[in-house]
C-alpha positions as a printed Julia matrix, in Angstrom:
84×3 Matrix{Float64}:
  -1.23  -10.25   -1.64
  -2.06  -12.04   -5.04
  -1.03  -10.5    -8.0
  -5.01   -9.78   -8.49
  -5.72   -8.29   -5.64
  -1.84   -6.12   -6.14
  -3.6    -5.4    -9.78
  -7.04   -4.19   -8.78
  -5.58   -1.56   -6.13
  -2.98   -0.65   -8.63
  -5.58   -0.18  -11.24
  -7.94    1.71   -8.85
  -5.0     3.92   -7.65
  -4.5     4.64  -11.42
  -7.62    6.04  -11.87
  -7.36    8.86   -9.19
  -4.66   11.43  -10.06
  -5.21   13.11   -6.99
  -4.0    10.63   -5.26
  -0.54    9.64   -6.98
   1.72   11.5    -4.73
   0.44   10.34   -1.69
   0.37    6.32   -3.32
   4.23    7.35   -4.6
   5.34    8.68   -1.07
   3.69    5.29    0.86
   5.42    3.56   -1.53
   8.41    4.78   -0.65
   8.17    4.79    2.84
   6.93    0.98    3.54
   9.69    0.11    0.88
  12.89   -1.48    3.11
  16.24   -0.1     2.3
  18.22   -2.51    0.35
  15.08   -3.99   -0.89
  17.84   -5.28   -3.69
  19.56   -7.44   -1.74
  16.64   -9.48   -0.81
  14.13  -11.76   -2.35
  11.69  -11.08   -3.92
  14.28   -8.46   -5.36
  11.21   -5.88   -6.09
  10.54   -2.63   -3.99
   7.74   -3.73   -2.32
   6.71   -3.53    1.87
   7.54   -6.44    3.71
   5.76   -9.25    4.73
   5.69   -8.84    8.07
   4.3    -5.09    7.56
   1.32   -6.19    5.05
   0.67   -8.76    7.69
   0.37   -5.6    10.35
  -2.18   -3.84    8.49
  -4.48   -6.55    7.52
  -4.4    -7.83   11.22
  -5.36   -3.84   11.7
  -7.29   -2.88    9.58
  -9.54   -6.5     8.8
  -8.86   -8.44   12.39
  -7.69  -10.68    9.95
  -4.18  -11.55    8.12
  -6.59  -13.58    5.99
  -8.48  -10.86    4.64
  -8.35  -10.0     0.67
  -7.28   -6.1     0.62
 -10.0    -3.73   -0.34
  -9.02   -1.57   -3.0
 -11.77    1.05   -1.74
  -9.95    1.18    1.81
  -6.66    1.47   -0.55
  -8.15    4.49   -1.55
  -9.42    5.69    1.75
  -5.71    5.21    3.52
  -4.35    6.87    0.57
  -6.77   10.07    0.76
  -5.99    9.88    4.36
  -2.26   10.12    3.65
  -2.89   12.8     1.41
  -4.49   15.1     3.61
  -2.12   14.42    7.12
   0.61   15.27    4.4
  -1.01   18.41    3.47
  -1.9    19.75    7.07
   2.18   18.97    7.63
């Protein structure tokens, strides 16, 4: 992901509240343990995962990430969290 596309979700994401806690617990959970010990060195999900969901979720690896379907997985998240 380009650190545009990384800053339009992030911005997007920003501007819904609501959906904080659900972008904070995907976070966490597509984050590898010992994410320190490995380059880049930054919590983020690994290559091989982003690659999963593009291929997914565009048929494409190619694809530049949507922040609208951002939003849409994370509202998703949100409410299969709630109905836990």
């Amino acid at each position: 992901m380009s650190p545009t596309a990384a800053a339009h979700v992030v911005a997007a994401v920003v501007r819904r509240p609501r959906l904080w806690g659900a972008a904070a617990r995907q976070w966490r959970r597509t984050t590898p343990r010992g994410w320190w010990r490995r380059r880049p060195f930054l919590p983020v999900p690994t290559g091989d995962y982003l690659h999963f969901r593009l291929v997914t979720q565009y048929g494409s690896a190619d694809h530049r990430i949507e922040p609208a379907d951002v939003l849409n997985y994370l509202a998703w998240c949100r409410h299969h969290d709630q109905a836990a």
